[in-house]
C-alpha positions as CSV (number, residue, x, y, z in Angstrom):
1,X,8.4,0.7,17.5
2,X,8.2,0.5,13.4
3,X,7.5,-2.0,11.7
4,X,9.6,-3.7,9.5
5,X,8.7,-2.9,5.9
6,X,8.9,-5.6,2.8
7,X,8.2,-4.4,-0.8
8,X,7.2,-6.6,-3.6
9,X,8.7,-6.5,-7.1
10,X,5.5,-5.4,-8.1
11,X,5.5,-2.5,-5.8
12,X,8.8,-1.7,-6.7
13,X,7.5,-1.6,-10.5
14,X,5.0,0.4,-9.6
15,X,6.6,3.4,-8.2
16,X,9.3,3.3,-10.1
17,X,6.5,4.7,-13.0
18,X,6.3,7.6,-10.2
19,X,7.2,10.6,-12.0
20,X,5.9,13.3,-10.6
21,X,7.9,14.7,-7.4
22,X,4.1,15.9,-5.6
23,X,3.2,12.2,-5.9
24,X,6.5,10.8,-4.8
25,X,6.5,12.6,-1.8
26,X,3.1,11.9,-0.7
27,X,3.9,8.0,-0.8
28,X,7.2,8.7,0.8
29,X,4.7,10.2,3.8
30,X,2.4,7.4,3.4
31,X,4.9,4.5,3.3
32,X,6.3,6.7,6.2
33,X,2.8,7.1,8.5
34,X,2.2,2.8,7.3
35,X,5.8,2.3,9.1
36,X,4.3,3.9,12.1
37,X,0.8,2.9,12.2
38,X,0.7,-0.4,10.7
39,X,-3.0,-0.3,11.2
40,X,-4.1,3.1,9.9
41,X,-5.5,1.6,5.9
42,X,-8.7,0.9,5.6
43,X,-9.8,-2.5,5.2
44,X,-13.3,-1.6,2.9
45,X,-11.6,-3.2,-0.2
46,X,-13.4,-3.3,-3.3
47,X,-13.9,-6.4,-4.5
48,X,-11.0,-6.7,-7.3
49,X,-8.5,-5.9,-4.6
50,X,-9.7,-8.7,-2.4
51,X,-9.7,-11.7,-5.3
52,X,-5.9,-10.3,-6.7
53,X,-4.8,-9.7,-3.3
54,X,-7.0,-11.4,-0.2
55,X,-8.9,-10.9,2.7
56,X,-5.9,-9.8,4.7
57,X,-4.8,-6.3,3.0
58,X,-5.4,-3.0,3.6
59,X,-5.7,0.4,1.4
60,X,-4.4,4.1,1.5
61,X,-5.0,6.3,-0.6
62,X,-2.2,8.0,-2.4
63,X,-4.4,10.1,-5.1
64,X,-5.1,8.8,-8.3
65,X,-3.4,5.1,-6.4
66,X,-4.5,2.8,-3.6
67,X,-1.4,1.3,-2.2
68,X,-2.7,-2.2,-1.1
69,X,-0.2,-3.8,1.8
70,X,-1.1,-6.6,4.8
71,X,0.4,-5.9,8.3
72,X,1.4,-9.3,9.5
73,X,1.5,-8.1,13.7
74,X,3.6,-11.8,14.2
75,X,6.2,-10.8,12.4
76,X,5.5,-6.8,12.9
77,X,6.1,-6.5,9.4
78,X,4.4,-4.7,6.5
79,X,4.3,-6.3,3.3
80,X,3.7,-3.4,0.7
81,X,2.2,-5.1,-2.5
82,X,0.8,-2.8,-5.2
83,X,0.2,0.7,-6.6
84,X,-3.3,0.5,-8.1
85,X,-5.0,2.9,-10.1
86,X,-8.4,3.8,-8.0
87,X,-10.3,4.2,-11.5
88,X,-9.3,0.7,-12.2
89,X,-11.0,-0.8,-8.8
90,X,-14.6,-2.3,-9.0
């Protein structure tokens, strides 16, 4: 069953800078695959990501972003938080 999906302002900021249509459609099929497989980003944050963010969220790659969410399996819900720049990570 999918997971319900929550987006943050921030998130929502984020891709609305989306412009080009390649990009939007690969986080369409990301968001899409997340939905489905709540458990598929990786969890080998870099350290910026875990002080901004916590312990608890996960990345995928959506080239040249990492979108950083947390799957809460309680509520089988996805919390989709950010759209960060990889070059921006340390």
């Amino acid at each position: 069953m999918a997971c319900r999906m929550v987006f943050s302002e921030r998130f929502l900021d984020d891709a609305s800078c989306v412009w080009s249509e390649r990009l939007r459609l690969s986080l369409v099929g990301v968001l899409s695959n997340i939905e489905a497989f709540p458990e598929i980003g990786s969890k080998n944050l870099p350290l910026s990501i875990k002080e901004e963010f916590g312990d608890a969220v996960r990345k995928a790659a959506v080239s040249p972003f990492d979108l950083i969410y947390e799957f809460k399996e309680e509520e089988n819900a996805v919390f989709v938080y950010a759209l960060v720049p990889m070059r921006s990570v340390r």
